[in-house]
RODRENBA-517007 format. One line per 5 residues: number of its first residue (from 1); for each residue x, y, z of C-alpha. Coordinates in pm, 1 decimal. Example, Ala and Ser with C-alpha at 12.3 -4.5 7.8 and 13.67 -1.06 7.14 Angstrom:
2
1) 1230.0:-450.0:780.0; 1367.0:-106.0:714.0
% end
This chain:
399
1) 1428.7:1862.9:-1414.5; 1070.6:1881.9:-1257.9; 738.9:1737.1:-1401.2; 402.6:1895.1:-1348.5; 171.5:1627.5:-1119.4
6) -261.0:1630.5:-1113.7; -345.4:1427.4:-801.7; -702.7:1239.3:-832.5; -887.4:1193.1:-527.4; -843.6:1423.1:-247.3
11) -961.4:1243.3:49.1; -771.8:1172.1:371.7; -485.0:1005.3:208.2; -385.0:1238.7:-66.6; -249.9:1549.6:142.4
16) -13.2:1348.9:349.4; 211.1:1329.7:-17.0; 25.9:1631.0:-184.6; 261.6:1826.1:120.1; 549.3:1585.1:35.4
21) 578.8:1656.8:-351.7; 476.8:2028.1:-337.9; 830.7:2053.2:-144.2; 1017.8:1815.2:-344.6; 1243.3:1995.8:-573.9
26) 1181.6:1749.8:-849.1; 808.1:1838.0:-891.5; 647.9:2137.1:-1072.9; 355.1:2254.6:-1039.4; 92.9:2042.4:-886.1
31) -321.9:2028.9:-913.1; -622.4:1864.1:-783.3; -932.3:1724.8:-872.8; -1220.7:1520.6:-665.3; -1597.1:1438.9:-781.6
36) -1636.9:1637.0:-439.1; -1503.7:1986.3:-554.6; -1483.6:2133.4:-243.6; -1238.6:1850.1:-111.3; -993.0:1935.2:-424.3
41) -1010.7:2366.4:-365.5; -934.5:2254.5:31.3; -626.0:2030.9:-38.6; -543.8:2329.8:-274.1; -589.4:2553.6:-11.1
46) -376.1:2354.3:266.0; -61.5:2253.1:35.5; -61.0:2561.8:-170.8; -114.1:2404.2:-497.4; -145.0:2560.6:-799.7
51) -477.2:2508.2:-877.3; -813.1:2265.7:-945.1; -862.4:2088.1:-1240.5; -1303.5:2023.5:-1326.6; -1201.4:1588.6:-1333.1
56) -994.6:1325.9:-1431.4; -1074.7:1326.8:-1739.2; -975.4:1666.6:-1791.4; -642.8:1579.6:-1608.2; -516.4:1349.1:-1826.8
61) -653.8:1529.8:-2140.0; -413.7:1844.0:-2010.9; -83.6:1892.2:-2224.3; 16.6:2081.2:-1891.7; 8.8:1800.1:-1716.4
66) 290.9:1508.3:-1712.0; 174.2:1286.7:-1428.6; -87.6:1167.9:-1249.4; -100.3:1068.9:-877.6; -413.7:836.5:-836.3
71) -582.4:829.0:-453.9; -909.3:707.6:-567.2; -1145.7:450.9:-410.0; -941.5:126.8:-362.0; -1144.2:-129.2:-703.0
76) -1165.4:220.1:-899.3; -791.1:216.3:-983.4; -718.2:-47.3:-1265.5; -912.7:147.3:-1501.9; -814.9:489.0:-1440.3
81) -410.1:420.3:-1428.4; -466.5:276.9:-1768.4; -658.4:546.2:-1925.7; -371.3:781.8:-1791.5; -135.2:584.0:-1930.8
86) -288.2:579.7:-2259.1; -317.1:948.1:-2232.6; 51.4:972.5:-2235.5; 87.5:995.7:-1804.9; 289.0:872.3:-1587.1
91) 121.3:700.1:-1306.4; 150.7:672.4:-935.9; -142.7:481.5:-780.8; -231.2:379.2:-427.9; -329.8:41.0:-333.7
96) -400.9:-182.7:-465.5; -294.0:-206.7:-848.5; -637.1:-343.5:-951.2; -889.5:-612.1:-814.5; -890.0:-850.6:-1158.1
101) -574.6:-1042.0:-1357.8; -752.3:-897.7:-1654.8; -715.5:-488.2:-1480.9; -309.8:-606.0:-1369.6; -261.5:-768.3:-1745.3
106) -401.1:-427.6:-1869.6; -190.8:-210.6:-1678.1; 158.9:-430.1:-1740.5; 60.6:-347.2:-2098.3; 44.0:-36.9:-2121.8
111) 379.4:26.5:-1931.4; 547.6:-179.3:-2212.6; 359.7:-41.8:-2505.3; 407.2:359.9:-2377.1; 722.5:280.8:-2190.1
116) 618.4:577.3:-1878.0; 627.8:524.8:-1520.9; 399.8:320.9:-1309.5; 453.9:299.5:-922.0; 227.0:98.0:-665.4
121) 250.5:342.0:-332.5; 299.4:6.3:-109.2; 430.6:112.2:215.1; 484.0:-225.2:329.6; 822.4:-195.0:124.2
126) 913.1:46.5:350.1; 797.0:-71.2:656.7; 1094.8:-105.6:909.3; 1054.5:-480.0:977.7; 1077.5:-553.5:575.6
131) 1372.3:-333.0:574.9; 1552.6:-492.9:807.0; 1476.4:-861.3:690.5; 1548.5:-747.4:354.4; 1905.2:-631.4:507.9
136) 1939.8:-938.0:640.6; 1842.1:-1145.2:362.0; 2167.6:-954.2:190.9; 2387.6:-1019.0:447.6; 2306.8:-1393.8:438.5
141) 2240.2:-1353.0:793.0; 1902.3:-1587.9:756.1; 2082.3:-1908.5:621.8; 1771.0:-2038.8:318.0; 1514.2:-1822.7:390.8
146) 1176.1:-2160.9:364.9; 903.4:-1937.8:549.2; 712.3:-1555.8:629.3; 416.9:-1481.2:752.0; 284.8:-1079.3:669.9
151) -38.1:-988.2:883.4; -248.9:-689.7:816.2; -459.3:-667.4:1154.0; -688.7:-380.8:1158.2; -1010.2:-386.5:1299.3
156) -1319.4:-194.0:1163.1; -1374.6:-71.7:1488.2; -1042.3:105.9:1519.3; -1130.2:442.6:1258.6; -1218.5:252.8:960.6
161) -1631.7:279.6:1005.8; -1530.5:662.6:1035.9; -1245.5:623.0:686.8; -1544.9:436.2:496.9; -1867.5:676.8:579.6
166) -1612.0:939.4:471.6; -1539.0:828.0:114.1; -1906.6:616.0:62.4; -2153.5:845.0:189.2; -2496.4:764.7:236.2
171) -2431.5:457.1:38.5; -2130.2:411.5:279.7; -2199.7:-17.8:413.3; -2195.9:-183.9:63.4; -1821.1:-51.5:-7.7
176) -1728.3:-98.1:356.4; -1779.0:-477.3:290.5; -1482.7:-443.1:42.5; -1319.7:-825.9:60.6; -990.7:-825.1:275.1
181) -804.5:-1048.0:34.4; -839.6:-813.6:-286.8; -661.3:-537.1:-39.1; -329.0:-758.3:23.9; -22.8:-566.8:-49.9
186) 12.2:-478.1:310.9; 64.2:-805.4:392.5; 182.8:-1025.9:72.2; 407.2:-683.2:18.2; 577.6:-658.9:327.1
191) 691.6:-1037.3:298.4; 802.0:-1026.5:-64.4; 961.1:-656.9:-25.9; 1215.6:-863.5:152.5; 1202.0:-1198.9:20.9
196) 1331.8:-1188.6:-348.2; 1072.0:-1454.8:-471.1; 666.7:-1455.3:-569.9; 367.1:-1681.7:-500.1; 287.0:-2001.8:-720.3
201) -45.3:-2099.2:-564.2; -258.0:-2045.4:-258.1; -526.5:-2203.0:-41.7; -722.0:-1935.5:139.7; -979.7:-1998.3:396.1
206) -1267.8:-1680.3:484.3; -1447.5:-1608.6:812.1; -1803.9:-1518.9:761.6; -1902.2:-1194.2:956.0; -2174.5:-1229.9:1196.7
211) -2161.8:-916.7:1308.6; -2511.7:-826.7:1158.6; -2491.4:-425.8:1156.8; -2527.0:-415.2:773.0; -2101.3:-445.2:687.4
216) -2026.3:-747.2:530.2; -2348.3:-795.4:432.4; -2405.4:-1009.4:145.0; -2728.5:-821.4:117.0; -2594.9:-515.9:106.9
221) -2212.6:-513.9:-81.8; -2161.3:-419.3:-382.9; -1873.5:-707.6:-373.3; -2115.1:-967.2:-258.8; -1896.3:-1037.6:0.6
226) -1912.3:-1141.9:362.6; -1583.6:-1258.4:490.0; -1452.8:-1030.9:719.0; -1156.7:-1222.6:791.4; -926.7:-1437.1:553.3
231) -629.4:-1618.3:619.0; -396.7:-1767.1:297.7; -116.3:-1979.2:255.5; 107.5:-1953.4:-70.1; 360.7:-2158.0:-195.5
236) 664.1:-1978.2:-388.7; 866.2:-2004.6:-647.7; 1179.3:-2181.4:-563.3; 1036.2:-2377.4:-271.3; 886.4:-2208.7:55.4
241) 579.5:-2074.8:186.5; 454.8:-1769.7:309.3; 100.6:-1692.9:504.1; -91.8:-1392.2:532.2; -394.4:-1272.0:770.0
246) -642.0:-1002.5:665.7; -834.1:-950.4:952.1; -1141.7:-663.7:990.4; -1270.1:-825.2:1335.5; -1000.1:-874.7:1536.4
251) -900.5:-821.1:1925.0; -543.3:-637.2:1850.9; -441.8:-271.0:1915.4; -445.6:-213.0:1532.3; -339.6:188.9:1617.7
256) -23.1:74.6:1766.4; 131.4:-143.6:1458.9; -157.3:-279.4:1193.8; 108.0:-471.0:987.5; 316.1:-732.1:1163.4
261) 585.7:-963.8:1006.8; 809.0:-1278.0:1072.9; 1103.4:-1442.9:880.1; 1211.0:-1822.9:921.2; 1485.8:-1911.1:781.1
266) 1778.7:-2214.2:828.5; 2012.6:-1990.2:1061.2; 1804.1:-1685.6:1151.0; 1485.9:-1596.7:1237.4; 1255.9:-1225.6:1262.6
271) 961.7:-1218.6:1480.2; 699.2:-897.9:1533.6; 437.1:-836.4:1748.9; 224.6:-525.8:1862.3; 547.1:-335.2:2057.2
276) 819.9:-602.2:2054.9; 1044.8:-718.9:1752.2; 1312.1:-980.7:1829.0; 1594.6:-1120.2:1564.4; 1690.6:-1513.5:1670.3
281) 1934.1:-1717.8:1559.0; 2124.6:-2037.2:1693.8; 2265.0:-1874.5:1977.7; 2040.5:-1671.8:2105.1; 1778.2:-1369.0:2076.5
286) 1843.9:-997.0:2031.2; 1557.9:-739.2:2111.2; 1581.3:-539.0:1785.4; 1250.2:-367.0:1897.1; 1393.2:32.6:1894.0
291) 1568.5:-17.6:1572.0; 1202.2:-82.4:1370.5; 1020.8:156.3:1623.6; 968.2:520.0:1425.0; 962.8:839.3:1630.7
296) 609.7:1043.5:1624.5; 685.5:1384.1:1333.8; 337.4:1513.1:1377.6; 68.2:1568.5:1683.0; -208.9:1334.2:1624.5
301) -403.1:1662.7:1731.8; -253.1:1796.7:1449.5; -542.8:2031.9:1220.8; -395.9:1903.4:912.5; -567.3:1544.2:1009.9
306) -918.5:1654.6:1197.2; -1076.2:1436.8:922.3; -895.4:1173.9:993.8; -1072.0:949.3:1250.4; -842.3:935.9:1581.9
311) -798.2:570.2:1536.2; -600.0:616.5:1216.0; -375.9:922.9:1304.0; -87.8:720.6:1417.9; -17.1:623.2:1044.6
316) -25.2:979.2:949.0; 229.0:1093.8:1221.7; 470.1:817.1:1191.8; 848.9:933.1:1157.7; 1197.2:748.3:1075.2
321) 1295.8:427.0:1224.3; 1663.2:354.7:1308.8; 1704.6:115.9:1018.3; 1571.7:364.8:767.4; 1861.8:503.4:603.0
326) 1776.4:862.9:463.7; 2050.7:948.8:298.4; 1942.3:947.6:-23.2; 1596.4:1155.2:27.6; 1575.9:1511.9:-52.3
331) 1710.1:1764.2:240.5; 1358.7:1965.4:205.0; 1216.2:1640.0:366.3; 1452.9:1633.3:655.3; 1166.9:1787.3:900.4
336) 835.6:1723.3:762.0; 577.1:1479.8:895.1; 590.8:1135.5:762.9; 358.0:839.0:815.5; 284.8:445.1:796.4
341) 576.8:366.5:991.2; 819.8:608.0:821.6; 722.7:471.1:473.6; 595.7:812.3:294.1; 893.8:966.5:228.3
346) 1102.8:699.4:82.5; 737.9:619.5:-175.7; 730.0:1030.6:-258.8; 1106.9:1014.2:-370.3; 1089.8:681.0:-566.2
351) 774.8:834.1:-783.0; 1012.6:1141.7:-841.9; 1313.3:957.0:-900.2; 1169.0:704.1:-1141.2; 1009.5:985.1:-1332.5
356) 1299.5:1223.2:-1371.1; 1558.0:946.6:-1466.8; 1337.5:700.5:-1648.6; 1435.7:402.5:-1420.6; 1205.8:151.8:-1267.5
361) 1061.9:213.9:-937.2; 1126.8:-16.0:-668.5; 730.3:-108.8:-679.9; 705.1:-102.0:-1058.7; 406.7:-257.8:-1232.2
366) 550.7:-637.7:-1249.4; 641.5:-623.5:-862.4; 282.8:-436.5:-800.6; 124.8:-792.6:-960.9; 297.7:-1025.8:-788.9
371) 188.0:-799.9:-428.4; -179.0:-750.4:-580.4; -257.0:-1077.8:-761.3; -196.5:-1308.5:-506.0; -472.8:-1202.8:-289.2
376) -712.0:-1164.7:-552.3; -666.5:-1519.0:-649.9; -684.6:-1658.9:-254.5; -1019.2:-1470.5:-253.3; -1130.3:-1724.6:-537.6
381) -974.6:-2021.5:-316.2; -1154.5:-1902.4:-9.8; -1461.3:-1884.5:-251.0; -1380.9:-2221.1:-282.7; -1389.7:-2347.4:68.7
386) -1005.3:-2331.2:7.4; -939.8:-2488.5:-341.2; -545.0:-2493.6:-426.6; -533.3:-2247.7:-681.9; -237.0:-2155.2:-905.7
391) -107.8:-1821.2:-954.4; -2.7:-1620.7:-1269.9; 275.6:-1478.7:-1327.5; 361.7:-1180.0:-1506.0; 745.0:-1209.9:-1495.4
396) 1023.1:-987.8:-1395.0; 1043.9:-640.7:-1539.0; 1241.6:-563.4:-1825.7; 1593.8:-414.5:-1771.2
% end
């Protein structure tokens, strides 16, 4: 069984699984479409797709087409994966799900009332440290898991100026000034991809930029936002916490590992940093650093990524880690290029696999709100000089 696919958006992110689904022997034909033609007839061009389609509105108008793969600017996708939905689509979106509780309400839905696939490409829930806490949270190895902190470190110096005049053009500084809480799922994802729980409320604090180059900017963002930096605690269901960093100015070697994660728990603990990972318990600590460490697939030289700024390459040429286990991905896979720490080809299968068998993905759309809403509400506490806000829930997804 294959299903034909229209990818929407086909910037810098969209060939790295344009390459993985054109080779995946549960997908059909596959198309393109960008408001920038010319960036849709070149990822045609480099994938060997079957063709362009004139816009997304024509995509999800298509009876040839069965899903849609959405790569869009980050607070554009909310109302697009519900219009494809309504269209009769199934939907793979990058992150985040939305950037409102009305957008995430809208989505949930429209899964129910159409019953097709959504999936939330959060590579955080493969990210080898989450694997191997969420291993260990099976095994009972971390007693009661009380406490995890998820970081998403990545300064705007390290490629993302570059990522942002890219996709913004000339209006390029009032997007770039996007809020780092309402782009979460990094963080909040890689803590509850292992921890089997979800946030109740949150206290957030921001750090206004004083950078003064025109980025973060309340003069100049279209979010009317200035924090570059946010930090939030949440409380969880169950009884816990868990705190995240979202940091755009920060001293730390984002190229060499951008999302960073630790575990506390009564008889075992997980600690990360840049190029070290150690497991601890009660009798000591074991250096579990080459188990999460994924082997290079690509040359960041590579042509397939020369408009990719060389700051970001290293989460385009990520491969495998140790703890991944593979044995369940598609052999055609076996020696292609993978990225964001060996997350890309586990996220590529899941989409296929959900849509073929009509099972929920991992990152379905009630696990996508509980990574996505979260941060959107701890950008209204940190609005709030840190208020205590509480925070919806849309429930577990049906079975």
């Amino acid at each position: 069984m294959t299903f034909t696919l229209g990818i929407v958006g086909a910037g810098q992110f969209a060939g790295q699984f344009a390459k993985l689904w054109r080779l995946h022997p549960g997908v059909g034909d596959i198309y393109a479409t960008d408001l920038l033609p010319e960036r849709a007839e070149r990822l045609v061009a480099d994938y060997d797709l079957a063709g362009t389609l004139p816009s997304f509105e024509a995509a999800i108008e298509s009876p040839d087409i069965d899903a849609i793969a959405i790569f869009t600017q980050r607070w554009t996708h909310g109302p697009l994966v519900v219009k494809a939905l309504r269209a009769g689509k199934h939907v793979y979106s990058a992150v985040p799900m939305a950037i409102s509780e009305e957008e995430i309400a809208a989505i949930i839905e429209a899964v129910r009332e159409t019953g097709l696939t959504y999936m939330m490409g959060e590579t955080s829930q493969y990210n080898p440290a989450t694997v191997y806490a969420r291993d260990q949270i099976a095994a009972g190895s971390f007693g009661r898991l009380f406490h995890a902190e998820g970081d998403y470190v990545h300064d705007m110096d390290l490629g993302f100026y570059e990522a942002y005049q890219y996709s913004g053009g000339e209006q390029w500084k009032s997007t770039a000034s996007y809020p780092p809480l309402l782009y979460p799922t990094h963080s909040v994802g890689g803590v509850l991809g292992a921890w089997q729980t979800h946030a109740v409320s949150v206290s957030a604090i921001g750090v206004k930029d004083d950078r003064g180059d025109g980025v973060f900017d309340k003069d100049v963002s279209q979010f009317d936002n200035d924090f570059s930096n946010a930090t939030a605690l949440f409380e969880v269901a169950g009884g816990g916490s868990f705190r995240t960093n979202e940091f755009r100015r920060v001293g730390y070697p984002s190229h060499i590992r951008e999302s960073r994660f630790r575990f506390f728990g009564t008889e075992g603990s997980l600690e990360q940093l840049a190029t070290v990972s150690l497991w601890q318990d009660k009798k000591g600590v074991e250096d579990v650093t080459d188990h999460l460490q994924p082997k290079p697939t690509l040359s960041a030289d590579d042509p397939s990524l020369e408009h990719v700024a060389p700051a970001l390459r290293d989460a385009f040429t990520s491969g495998s880690a140790p703890v991944h286990d593979r044995s369940r991905l598609p052999a055609e896979f076996a020696n292609v290029s993978n990225g964001h720490e060996g997350s890309h080809h586990f996220l590529a299968d899941d989409f296929v696999t959900a849509v073929n068998t009509g099972t929920l993905p991992p990152v379905n759309a009630w696990v996508a709100a509980r990574y996505t809403l979260p941060g959107i509400i701890a950008h209204e506490s940190a609005l709030k000089n840190g208020e205590r806000l509480p925070i919806p829930d849309f429930g577990d997804a049906p079975r």
